[in-house]
C-alpha positions as a Markdown table, in Angstrom:
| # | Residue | x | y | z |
|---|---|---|---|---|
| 1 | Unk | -67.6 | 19.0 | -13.2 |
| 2 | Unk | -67.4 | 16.3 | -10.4 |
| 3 | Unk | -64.1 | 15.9 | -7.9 |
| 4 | Unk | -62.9 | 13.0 | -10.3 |
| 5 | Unk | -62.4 | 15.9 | -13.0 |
| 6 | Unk | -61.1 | 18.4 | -10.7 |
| 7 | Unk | -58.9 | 15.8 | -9.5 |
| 8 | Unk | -57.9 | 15.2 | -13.0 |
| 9 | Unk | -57.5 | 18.8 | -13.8 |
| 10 | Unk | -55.0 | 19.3 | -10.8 |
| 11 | Unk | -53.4 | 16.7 | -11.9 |
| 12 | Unk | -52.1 | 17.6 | -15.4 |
| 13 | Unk | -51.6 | 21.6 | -14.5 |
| 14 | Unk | -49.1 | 20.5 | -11.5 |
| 15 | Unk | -47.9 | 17.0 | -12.8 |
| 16 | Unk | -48.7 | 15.5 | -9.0 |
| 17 | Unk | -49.8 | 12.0 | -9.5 |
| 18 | Unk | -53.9 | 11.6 | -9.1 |
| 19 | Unk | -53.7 | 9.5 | -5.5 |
| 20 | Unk | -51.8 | 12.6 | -4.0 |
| 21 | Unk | -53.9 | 15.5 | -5.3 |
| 22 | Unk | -56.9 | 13.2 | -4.5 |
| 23 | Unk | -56.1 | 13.1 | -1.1 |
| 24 | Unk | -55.3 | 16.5 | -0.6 |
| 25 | Unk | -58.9 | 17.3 | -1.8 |
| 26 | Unk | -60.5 | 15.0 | 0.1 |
| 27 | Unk | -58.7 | 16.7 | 2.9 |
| 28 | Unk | -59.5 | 20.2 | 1.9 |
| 29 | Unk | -63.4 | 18.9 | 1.8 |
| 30 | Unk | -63.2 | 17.4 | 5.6 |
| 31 | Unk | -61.3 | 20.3 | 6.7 |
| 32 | Unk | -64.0 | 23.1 | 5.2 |
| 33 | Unk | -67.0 | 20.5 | 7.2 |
| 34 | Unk | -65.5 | 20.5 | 10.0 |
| 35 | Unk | -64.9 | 24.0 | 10.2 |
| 36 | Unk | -68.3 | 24.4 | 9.3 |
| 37 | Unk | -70.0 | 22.0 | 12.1 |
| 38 | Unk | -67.6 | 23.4 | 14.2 |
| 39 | Unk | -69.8 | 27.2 | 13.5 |
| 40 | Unk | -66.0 | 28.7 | 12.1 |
| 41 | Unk | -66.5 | 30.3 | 8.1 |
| 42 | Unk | -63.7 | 28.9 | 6.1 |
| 43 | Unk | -62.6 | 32.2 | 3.9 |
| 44 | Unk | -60.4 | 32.1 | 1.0 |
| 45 | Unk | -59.1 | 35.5 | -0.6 |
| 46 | Unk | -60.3 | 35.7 | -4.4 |
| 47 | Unk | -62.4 | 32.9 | -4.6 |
| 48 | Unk | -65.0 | 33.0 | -1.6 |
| 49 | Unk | -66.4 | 32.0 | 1.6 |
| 50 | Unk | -68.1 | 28.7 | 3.1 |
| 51 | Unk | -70.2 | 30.6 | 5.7 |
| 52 | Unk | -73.9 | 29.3 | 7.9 |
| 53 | Unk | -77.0 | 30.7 | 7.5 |
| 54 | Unk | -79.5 | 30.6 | 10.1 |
| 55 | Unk | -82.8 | 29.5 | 9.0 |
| 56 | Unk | -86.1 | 30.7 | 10.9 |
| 57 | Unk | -88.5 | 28.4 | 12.0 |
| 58 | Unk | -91.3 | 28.4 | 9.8 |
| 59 | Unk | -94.7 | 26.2 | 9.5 |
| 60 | Unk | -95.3 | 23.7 | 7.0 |
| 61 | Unk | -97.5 | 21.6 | 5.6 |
| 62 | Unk | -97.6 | 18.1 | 4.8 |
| 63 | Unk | -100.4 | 17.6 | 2.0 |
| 64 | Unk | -100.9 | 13.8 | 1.9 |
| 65 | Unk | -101.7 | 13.9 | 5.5 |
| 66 | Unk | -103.4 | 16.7 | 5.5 |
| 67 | Unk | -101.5 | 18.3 | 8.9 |
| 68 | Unk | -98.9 | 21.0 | 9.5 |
| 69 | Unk | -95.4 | 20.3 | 11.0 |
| 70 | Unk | -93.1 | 23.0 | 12.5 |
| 71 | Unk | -89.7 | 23.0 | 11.2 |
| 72 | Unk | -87.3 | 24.3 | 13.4 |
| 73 | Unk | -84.8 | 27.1 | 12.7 |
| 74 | Unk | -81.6 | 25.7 | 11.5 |
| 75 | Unk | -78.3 | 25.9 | 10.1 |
| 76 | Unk | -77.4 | 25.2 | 6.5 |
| 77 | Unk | -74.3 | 25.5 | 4.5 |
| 78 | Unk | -73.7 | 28.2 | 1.8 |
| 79 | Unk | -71.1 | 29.6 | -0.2 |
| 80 | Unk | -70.7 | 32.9 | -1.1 |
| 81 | Unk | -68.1 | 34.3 | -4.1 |
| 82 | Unk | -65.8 | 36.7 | -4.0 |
| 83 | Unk | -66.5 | 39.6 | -5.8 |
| 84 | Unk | -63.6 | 39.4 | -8.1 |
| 85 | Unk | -64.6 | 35.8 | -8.5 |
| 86 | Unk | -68.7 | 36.3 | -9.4 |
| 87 | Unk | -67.8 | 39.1 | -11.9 |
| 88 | Unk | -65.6 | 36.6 | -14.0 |
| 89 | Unk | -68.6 | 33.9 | -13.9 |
| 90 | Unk | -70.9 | 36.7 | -15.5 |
């Protein structure tokens, strides 16, 4: 499903016109980055949470050149489901 279809999903169950619940979707999406980048978990009740993870640092290895880079630990984005929410996907 892309955000065109949730967009038109919205849509037709509330009977608000596409540019409206388009925007408000596109805001949700800023809000939840920039709560994110800002190190703040966005939770919502029954569905889940857009929480960091830290990731160690770890060696690599880049097998063209033939070398090994360090990748630094980082952030990165992940969402985790409610529990009421992953036992209806099952």
């Amino acid at each position: 499903m892309t955000k065109a279809d949730i967009v038109t999903e919205i849509a037709k169950s509330t009977g608000i016109d596409k540019a409206t619940v388009s925007t408000t979707v596109e805001s949700f999406m800023e809000v939840v980055k920039t709560s994110l980048i800002n190190q703040e978990p966005v939770y919502l009740r029954g569905f889940g949470s857009f929480i960091l993870k830290l990731r160690a640092k770890k060696t690599a290895r880049n097998i063209s050149k033939n070398t090994t880079i360090e990748i630094p630990a980082h952030n990165i984005a992940s969402f985790k489901p409610a529990k009421t929410f992953a036992v209806q996907v099952k």
